[in-house]
C-alpha positions in Angstrom: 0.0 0.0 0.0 3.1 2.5 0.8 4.2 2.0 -2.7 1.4 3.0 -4.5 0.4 5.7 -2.0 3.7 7.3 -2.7 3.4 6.9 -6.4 0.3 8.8 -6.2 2.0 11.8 -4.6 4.4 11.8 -7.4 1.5 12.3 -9.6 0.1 14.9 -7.0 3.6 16.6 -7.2 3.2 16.4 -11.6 -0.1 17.5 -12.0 0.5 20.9 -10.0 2.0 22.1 -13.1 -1.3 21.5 -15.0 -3.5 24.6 -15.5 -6.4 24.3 -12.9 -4.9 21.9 -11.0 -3.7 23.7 -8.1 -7.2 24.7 -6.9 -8.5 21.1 -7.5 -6.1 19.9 -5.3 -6.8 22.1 -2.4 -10.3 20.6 -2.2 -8.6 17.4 -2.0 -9.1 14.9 1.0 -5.4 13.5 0.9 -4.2 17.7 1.3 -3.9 16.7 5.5 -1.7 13.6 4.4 0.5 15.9 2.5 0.7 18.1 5.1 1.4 15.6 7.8 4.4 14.1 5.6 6.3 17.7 5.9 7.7 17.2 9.3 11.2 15.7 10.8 12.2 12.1 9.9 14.3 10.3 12.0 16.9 8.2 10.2 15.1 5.2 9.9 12.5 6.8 7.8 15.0 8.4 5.4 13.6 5.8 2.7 11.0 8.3 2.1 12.8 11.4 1.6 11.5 12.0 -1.9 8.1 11.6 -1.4 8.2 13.7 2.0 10.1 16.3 -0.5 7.5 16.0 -2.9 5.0 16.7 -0.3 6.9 20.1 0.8 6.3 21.2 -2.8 3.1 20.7 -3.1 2.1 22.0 0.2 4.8 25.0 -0.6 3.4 25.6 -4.1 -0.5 25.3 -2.9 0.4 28.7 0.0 1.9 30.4 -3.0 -1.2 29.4 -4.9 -4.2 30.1 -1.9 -2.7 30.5 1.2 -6.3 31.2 3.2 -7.9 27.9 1.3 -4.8 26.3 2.5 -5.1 27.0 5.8 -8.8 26.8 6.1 -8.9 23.1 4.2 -6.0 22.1 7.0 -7.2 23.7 9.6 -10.7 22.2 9.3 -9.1 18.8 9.5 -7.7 19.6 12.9 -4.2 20.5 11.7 -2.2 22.7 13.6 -0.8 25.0 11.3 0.1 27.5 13.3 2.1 25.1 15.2 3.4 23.6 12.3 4.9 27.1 11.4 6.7 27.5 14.9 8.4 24.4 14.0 10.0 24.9 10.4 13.3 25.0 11.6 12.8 20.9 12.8 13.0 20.8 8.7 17.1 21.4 8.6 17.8 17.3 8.4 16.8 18.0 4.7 18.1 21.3 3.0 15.0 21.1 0.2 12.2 20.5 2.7 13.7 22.8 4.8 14.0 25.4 1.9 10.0 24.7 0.9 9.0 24.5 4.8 10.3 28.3 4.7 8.9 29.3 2.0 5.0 27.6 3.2 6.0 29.6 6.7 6.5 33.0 4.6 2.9 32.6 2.8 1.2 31.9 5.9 2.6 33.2 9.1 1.0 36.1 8.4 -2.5 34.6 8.0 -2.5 32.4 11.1 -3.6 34.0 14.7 
């Protein structure tokens, strides 16, 4: 199941650059998933660095695209994402998630009370 799960946000990470797809994918149901993979990974879990990457982009590129859909979809979920934003700097055990968790901070720290 991992393996096709993590194909699937390949595609996820693919299709952003399709016109029209950006919003579609901010009413999708697997948007908390993709958040939830944008967080530290203890060594073990290093096998999944690309798709965990590929999750930082299309969470980064989705706050670039609607920042207060993003946070309303996420927060509605239960997602902390104000929390989340305190915590960016956990991200430095990978320089491109790290890089993409700042630049998700940037579009909505400012949004988030």
């Amino acid at each position: 199941f991992h393996e096709v799960a993590h194909q699937a946000i390949l595609l996820f990470e693919h299709l952003l650059h399709i016109p029209g797809y950006k919003s579609a994918m901010m009413e999708s149901n697997a948007l908390p998933f993709l958040f939830s993979m944008v967080e530290y990974v203890p060594e073990p879990f290093y096998a999944t660095i690309h798709v965990r990457r590929a999750c930082a982009y299309i969470i980064a590129s989705l706050a670039k695209h609607d920042s207060v859909a993003l946070i309303k979809k996420l927060e509605s979920n239960g997602d902390d994402v104000l929390g989340w934003t305190n915590r960016v700097h956990e991200l430095r055990f990978d320089s491109q998630i790290h890089q993409l968790g700042e630049e998700t901070r940037s579009n909505l720290v400012g949004l988030l009370v």
